[in-house]
C-alpha positions in Angstrom: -3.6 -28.2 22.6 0.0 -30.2 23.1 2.3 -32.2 21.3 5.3 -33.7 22.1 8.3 -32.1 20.3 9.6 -35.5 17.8 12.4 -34.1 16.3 14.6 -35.9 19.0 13.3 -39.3 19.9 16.0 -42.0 19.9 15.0 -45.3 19.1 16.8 -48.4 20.8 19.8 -50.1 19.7 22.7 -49.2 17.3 24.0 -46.8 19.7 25.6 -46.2 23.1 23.4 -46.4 26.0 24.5 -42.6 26.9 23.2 -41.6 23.3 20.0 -43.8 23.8 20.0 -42.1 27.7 20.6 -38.4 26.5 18.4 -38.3 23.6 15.0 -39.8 25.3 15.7 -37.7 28.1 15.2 -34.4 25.4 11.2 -35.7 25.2 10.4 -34.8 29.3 11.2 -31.2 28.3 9.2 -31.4 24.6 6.6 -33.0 26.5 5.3 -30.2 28.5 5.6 -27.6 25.4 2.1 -26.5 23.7 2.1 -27.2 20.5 -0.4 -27.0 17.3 0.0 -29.0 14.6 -1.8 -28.2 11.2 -5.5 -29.6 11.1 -5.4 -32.5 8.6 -8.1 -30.9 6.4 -11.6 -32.4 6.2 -14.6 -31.9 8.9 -13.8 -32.1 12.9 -14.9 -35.6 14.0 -16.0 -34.5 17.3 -14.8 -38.6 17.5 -13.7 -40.3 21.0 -9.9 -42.0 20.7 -8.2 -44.6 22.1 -4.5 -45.2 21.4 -2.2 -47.7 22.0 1.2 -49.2 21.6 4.6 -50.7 22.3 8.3 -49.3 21.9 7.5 -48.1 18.3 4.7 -45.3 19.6 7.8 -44.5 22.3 9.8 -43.8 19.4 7.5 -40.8 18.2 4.9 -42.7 16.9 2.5 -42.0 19.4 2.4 -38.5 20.4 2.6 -37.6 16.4 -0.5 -39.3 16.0 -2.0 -38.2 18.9 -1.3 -34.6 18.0 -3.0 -35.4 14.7 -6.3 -36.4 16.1 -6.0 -33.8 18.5 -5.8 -31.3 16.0 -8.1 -32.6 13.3 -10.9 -32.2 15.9 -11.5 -35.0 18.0 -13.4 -34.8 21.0 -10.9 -36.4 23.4 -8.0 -38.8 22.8 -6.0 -41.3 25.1 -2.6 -42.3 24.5 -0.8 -45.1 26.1 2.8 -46.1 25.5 4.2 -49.3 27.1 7.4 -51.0 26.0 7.9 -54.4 25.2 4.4 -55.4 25.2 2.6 -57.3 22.9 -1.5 -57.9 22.4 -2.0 -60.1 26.0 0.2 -57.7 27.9 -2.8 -55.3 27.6 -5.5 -57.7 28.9 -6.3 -59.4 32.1 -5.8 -63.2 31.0 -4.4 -65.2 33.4 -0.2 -64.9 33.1 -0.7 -61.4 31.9 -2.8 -59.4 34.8 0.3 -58.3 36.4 2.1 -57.6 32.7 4.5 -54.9 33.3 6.9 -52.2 31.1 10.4 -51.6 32.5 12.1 -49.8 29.6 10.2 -47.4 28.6 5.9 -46.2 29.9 4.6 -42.9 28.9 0.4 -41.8 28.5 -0.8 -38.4 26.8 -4.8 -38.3 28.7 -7.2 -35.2 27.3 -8.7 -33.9 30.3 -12.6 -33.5 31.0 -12.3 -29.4 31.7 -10.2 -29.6 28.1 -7.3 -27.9 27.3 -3.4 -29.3 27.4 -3.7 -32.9 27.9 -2.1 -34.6 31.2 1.0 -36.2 30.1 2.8 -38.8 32.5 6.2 -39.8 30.8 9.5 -42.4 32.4 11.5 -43.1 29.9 15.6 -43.1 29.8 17.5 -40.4 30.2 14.7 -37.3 31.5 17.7 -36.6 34.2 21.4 -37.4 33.6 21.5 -41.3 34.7 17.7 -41.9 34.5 16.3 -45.3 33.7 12.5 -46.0 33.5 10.6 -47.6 36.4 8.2 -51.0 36.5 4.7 -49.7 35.0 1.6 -51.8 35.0 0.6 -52.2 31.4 -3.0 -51.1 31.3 -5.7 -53.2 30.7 -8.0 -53.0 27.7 -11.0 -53.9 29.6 -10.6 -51.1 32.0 -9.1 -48.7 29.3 -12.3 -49.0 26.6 -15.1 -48.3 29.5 -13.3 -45.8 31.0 -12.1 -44.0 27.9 -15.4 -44.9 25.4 -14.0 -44.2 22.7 -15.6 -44.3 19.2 -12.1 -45.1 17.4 -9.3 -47.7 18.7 -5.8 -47.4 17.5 -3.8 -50.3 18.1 0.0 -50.2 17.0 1.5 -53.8 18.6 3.3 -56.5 16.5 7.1 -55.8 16.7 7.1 -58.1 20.0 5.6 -61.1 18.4 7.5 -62.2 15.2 9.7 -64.3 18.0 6.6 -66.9 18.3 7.3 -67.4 14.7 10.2 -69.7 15.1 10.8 -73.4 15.7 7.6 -75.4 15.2 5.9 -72.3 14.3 8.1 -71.2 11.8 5.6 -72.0 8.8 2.1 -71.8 11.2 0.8 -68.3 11.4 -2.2 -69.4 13.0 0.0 -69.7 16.4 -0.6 -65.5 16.4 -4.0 -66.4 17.3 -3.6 -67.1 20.2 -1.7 -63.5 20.9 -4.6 -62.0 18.6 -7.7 -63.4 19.1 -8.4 -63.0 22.8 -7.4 -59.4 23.0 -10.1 -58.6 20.1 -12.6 -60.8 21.9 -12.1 -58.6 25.3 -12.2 -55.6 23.2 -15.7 -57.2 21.8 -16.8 -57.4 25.2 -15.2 -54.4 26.9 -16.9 -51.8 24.1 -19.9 -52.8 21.9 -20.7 -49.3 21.1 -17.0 -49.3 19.1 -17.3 -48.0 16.1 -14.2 -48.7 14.6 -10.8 -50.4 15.6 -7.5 -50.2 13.8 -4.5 -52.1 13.8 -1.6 -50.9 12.5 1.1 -53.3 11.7 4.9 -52.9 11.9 6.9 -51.1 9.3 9.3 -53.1 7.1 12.0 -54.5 9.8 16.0 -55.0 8.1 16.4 -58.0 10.5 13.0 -60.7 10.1 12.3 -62.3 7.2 9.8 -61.4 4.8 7.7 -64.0 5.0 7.3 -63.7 9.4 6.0 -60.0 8.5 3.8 -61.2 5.6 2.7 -64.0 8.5 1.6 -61.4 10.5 -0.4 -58.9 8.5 -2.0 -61.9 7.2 -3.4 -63.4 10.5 -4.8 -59.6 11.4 -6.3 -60.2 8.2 -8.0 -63.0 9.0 -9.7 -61.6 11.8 -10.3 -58.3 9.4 -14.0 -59.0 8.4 -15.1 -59.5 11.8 -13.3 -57.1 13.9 -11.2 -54.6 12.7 -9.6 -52.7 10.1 -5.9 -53.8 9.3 -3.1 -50.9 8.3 -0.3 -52.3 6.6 2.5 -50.1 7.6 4.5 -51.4 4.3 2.5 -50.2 2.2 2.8 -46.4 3.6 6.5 -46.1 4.0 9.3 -47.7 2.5 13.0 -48.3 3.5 15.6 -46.6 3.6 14.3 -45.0 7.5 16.3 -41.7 8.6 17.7 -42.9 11.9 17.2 -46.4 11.4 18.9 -47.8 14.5 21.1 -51.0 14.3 18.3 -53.4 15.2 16.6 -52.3 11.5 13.6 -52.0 13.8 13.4 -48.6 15.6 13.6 -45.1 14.1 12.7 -42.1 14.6 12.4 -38.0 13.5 11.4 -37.6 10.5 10.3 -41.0 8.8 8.5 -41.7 12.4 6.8 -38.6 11.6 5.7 -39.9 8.2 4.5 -42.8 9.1 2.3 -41.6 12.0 1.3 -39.0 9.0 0.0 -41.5 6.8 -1.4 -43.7 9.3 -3.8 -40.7 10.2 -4.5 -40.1 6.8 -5.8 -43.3 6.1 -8.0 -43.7 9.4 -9.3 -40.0 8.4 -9.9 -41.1 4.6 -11.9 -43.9 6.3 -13.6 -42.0 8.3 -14.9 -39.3 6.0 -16.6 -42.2 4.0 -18.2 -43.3 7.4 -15.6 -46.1 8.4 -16.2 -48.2 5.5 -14.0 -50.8 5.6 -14.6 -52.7 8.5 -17.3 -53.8 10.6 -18.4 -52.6 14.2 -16.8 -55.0 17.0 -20.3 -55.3 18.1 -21.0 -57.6 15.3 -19.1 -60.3 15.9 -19.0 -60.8 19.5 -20.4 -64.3 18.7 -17.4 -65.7 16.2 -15.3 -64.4 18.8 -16.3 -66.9 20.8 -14.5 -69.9 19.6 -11.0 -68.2 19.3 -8.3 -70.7 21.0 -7.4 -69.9 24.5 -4.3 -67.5 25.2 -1.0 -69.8 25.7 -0.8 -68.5 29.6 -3.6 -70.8 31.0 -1.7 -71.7 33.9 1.6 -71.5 35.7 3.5 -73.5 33.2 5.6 -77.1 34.2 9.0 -78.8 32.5 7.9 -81.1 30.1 11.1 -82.7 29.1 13.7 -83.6 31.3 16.8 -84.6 29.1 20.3 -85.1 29.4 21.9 -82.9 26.4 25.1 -82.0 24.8 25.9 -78.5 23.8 26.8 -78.5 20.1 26.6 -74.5 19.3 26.0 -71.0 21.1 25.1 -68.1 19.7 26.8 -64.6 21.0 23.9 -62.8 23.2 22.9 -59.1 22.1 24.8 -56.8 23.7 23.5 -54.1 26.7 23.4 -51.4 23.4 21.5 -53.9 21.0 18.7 -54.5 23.7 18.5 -51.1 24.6 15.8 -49.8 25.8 14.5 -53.6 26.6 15.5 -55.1 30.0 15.3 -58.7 29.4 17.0 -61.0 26.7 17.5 -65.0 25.6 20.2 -66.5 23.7 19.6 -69.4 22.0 21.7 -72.4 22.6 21.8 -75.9 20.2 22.2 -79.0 22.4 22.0 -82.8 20.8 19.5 -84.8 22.7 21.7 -88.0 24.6 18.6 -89.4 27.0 15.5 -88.3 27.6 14.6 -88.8 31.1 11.1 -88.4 31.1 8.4 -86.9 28.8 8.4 -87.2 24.7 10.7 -86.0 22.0 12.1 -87.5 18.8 14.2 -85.4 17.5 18.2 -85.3 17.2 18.7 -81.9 18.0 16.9 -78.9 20.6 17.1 -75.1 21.1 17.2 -74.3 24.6 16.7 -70.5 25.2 18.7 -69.3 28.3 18.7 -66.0 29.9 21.0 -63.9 28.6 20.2 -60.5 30.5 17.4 -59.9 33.1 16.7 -56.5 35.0 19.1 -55.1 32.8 22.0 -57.0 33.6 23.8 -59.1 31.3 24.0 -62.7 32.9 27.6 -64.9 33.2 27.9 -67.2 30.5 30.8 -68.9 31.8 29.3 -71.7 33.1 28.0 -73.2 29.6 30.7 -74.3 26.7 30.9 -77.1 23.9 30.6 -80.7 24.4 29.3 -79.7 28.1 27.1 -82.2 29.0 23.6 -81.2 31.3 20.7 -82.4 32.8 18.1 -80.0 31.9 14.2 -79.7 33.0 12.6 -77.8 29.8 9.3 -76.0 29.1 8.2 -75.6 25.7 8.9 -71.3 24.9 5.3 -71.3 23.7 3.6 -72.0 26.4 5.4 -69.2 28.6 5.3 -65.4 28.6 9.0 -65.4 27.4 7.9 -66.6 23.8 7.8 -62.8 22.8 10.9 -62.2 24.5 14.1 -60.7 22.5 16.1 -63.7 21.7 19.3 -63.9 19.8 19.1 -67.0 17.9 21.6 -68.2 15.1 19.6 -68.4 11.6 20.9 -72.3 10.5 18.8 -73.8 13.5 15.4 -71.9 13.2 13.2 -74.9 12.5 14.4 -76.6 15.5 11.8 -77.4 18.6 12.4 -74.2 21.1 12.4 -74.5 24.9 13.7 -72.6 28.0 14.9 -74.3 31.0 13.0 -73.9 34.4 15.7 -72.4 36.1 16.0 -69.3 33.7 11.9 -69.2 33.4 12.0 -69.1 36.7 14.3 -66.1 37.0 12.7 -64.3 34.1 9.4 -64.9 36.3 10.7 -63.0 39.4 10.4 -59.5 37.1 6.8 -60.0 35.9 
């Protein structure tokens, strides 16, 4: 049996990029050490498991709660680690089938002759200077055939409380779209499915209450038909040990507690014979009439305006991104003309790039009462709508868009 040693995981931000470096490099050698954890009491499950998850599982998340399963007695378990992702990066959808990580990619596979798993881990820091490579996010319809497993763990959500913003500040339905066709190609992909989970983000220090409650409420919605929701809130509470500066990531020892608990309700659940949800198989039909995902094509400007800038937020720094590559800063410009398409309001949010590949990008060229000709694209209707973005809080409920020229760059490291 193997575990990855979590007593040193770094999560990103609130320090320097050498701290973030040196202490995810400490996981390639904990990686490879056998370890047993204690069994989590009850009968083996003899179970199948599938695990998934963004930059939280990176953080210790996932190998904790891999360990568990492995060592409560399930038959095989998968883990798969990719940062930055959100629900569609893990699915086939057009705009997503060449989804990739570039901060951070790291899988835990059992193997068919048994014994320790085969681990593949590139994550910062393993050698003095490393930085993770592109990864393919894997694909839930190749993952769930390939894996048949009898439980799914899904831990994704930290990348989508951005879509909450502008027009969709008040509309948590617009998580449907992020939601509802990955649950309908895991309703495809694996009718024998017994159970899924999906295990929502801790409290986060920097999003309002009511995005998170947004959130857990649209998983919800779908939790009759589909799947069992796990409010993270409601297992562990704030203050974090480690909390980094982004109120977000942490790591050691309240990681470790929540990947605990997590465990202990999925194994509560399944000692009364997964009671609380139904079987994916059942609703394959409802499923059906989901919306379609936001990515159905290549997308196009849809406003071309002349625009004032009135107000720029400071971008995140390299350190408050870290491990993530890619950033936006939002920028508020008063609407002058409007050149061609339709918009009625006073005031815009255009979201520029503020670093891609890693590099923070000149600003120079942009200051107040600049005057441009912009060709916009609505954020929603692009991949970057989960993207980081610095925004600043008094213009929140403004339309958001992003201009071709920095979708277009954005696009070159998809």
């Amino acid at each position: 049996m193997n575990a990855v040693n979590n007593s040193s995981i770094i999560g990103s931000g609130g320090m320097s990029r050498r701290a973030f470096l040196r202490g995810v490099g400490i996981l390639a050698f904990g990686a490879i050490v056998p370890r047993t954890w204690a069994a989590g009491g009850g009968a083996k499950s003899g179970q199948n498991v599938l695990i998934i998850g963004d930059s939280m599982a990176l953080c210790g998340f996932g190998q904790r709660l891999d360990s568990r399963f492995r060592s409560s007695g399930a038959r095989e378990v998968f883990t798969y680690m990719a940062c930055g992702t959100q629900p569609l990066s893990w699915t086939t959808l057009k705009g997503y089938a060449g989804a990739k990580s570039r901060c951070g990619y790291w899988t835990i596979e059992s193997r068919k002759s048994g014994g320790v798993p085969e681990t593949f881990q590139d994550t910062y820091g393993m050698t003095r200077g490393h930085k993770p490579s592109s990864h393919d996010v894997p694909k839930i319809e190749t993952l769930l055939p390939a894996t048949h497993p009898d439980i799914l763990v899904v831990q994704l959500g930290n990348n989508l409380f951005d879509v909450l913003k502008g027009k969709n500040a008040r509309q948590k339905e617009v998580l449907q779209q992020y939601i509802g066709p990955f649950l309908a190609k895991v309703a495809q992909s694996a009718p024998w499915l017994k159970q899924p989970y999906w295990v929502t983000p801790p409290v986060c220090g920097s999003l309002s209450k009511d995005a998170q409650d947004a959130l857990v409420a649209q998983l919800r919605a779908n939790e009759s038909k589909t799947l069992k929701v796990i409010d993270s809130r409601e297992l562990i509470t704030q203050p974090y040990k480690n909390l980094q500066a982004d109120k977000q990531h942490f790591f050691g020892e309240s990681m470790t507690e929540w990947a605990d608990k997590v465990f202990a309700a999925i194994q509560n659940d399944m000692s009364r014979g997964f009671s609380g949800g139904a079987s994916v198989a059942e609703p394959a039909a409802a499923l059906a009439v989901v919306p379609p995902p936001p990515i159905a094509k290549e997308p196009e400007p849809t406003l071309f305006a002349e625009c004032c800038l009135e107000s720029m937020a400071i971008p995140y720094t390299n350190t408050e991104i870290a491990p993530y590559n890619e950033s936006l800063v939002a920028f508020v410009y008063r609407v002058r003309n409007v050149l061609k398409g339709d918009f009625k309001g006073e005031h815009i949010v255009v979201l520029h790039a503020a670093h891609v590949g890693g590099k923070r990008q000149p600003m120079h060229r942009y200051f107040l009462s600049q005057t441009r000709t912009l060709r916009l694209i609505p954020i929603e209707e692009t991949p970057w709508a989960t993207l980081k973005a610095k925004d600043d809080r008094r213009f929140l409920d403004l339309e958001r868009f992003i201009c071709e020229e920095d979708h277009l760059k954005l696009r070159k490291q998809s």
